[in-house]
C-alpha positions in Angstrom: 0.0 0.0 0.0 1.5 3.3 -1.1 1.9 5.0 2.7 2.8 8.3 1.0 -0.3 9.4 -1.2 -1.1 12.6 1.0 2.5 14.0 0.7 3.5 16.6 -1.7 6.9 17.9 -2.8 6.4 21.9 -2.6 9.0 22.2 -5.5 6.4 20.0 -7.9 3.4 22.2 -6.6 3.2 25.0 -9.9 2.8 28.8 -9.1 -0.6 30.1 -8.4 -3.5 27.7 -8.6 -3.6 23.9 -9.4 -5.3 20.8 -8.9 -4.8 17.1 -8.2 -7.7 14.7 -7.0 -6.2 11.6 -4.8 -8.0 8.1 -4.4 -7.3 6.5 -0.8 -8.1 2.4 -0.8 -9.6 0.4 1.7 -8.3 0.6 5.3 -6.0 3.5 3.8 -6.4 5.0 7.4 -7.7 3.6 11.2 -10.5 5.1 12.1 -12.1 5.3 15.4 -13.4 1.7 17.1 -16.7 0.6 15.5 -15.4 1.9 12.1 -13.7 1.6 9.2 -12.8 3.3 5.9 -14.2 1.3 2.6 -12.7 4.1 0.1 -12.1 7.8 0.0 -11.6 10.4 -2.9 -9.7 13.7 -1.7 -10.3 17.1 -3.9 -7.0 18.4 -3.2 -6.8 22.4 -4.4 -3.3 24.4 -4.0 -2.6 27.9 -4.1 1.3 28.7 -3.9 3.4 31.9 -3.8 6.7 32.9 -2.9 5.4 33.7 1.0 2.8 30.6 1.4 1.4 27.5 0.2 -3.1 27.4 1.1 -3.9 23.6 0.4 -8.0 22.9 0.5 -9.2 19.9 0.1 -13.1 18.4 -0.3 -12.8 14.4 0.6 -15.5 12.2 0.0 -15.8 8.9 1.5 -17.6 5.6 2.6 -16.5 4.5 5.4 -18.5 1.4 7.1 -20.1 1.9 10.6 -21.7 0.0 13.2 -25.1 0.9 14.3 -25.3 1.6 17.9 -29.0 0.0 18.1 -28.6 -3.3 16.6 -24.9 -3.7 16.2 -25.2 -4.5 12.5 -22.9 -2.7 10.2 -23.7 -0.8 7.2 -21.8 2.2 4.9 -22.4 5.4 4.8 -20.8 8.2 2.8 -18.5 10.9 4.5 -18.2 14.4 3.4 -15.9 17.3 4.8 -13.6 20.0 3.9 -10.5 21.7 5.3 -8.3 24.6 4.6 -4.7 24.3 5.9 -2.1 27.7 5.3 1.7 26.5 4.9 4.2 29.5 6.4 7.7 29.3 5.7 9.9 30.0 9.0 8.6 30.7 12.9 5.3 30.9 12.5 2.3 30.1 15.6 0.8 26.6 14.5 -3.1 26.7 15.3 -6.0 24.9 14.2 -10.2 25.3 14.0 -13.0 23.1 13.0 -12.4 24.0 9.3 -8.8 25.0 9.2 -5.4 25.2 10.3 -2.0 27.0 10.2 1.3 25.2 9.7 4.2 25.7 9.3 6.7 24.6 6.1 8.9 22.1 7.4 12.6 23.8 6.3 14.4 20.5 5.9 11.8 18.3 3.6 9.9 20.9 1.8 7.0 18.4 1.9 3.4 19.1 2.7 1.8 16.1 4.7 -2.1 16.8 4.5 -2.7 12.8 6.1 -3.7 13.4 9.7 -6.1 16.5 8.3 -7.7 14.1 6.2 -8.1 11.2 8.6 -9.6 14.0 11.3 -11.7 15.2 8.9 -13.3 11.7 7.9 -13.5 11.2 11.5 -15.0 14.3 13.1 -18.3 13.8 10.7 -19.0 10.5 11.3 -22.2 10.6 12.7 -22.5 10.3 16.8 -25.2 8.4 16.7 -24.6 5.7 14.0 -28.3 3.7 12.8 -28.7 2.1 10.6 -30.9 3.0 7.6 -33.4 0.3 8.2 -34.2 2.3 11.4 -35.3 5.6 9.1 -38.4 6.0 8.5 -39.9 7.2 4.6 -39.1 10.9 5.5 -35.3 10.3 6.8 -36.1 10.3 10.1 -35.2 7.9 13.0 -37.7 5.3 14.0 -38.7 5.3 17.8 -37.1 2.3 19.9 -40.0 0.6 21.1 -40.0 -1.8 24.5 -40.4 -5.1 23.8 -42.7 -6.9 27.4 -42.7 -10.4 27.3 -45.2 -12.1 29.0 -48.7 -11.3 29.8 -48.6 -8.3 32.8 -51.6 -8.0 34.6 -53.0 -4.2 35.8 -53.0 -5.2 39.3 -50.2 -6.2 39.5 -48.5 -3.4 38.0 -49.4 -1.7 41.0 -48.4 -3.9 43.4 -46.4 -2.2 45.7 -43.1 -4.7 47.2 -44.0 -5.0 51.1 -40.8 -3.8 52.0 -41.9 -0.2 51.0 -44.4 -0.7 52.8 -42.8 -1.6 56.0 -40.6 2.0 55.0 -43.5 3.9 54.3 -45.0 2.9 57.7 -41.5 4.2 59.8 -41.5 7.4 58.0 -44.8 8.3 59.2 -43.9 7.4 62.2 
């Protein structure tokens, strides 16, 4: 498996504006516990001048989940996009939701975008993972229902356990 797919040489990056579209293969990445990347296209955009290099890319992916209901898995396609600002020299690293600001490692002149990528597959993977059998016709999530096995009578229902009622008696007391 090619390791290095998400690394660019800032010397092959052409002046001003350019383009390159990357495909990442199964397992290209470990995702969190409970899933796992089935494939991934990354948009990548670059923007380079003498004082800075902006990468943005657009990745879209399918990435196989486990539902946290029935513990079946299914896919489900990935979307996200980041914006990352390569400084050469000292420059104060930080990092939002949608981008970041790094800076331009002086003895590789390489541009690693891999741990962005992975990150952004992994922050919009859904917290609560269902599966789609759960949606109803209009896209919305199915209530859970109880299952009660057994026939429960009314009465008692409202049985109360005697030991309350020993505890009920002291209080009034």
């Amino acid at each position: 498996m090619d390791t290095k797919k998400l690394t660019f040489d800032i010397q092959e990056i052409p002046e001003g504006q350019s383009h390159k579209t990357v495909h990442l293969p199964e397992d290209y990445f470990e995702l969190k516990e409970g899933s796992r990347l089935i494939d991934a296209d990354v948009s990548v955009s670059f923007y380079r001048t003498d004082h800075f290099v902006k990468v943005s890319f657009e990745v879209e992916s399918n990435v196989e989940l486990t539902c946290d209901r029935c513990l079946d898995t299914y896919s489900d396609d990935i979307k996200g996009v980041f914006d990352i600002l390569f400084e050469p020299g000292s420059v104060e690293e930080t990092e939002t939701v949608k981008s970041a600001v790094r800076q331009i490692p002086s003895e590789e002149l390489v541009l690693d975008i891999e741990e962005e990528v992975r990150d952004t597959i992994i922050l919009n993977i859904p917290a609560k993972k269902i599966h789609p059998k759960y949606y109803d016709g209009d896209g919305n999530p199915e209530d859970f229902g109880i299952a009660r096995f057994g026939d429960i009578e009314p009465e008692e229902e409202q049985k109360i356990d005697p030991r309350w009622e020993k505890l009920k008696k002291l209080k009034q007391n």
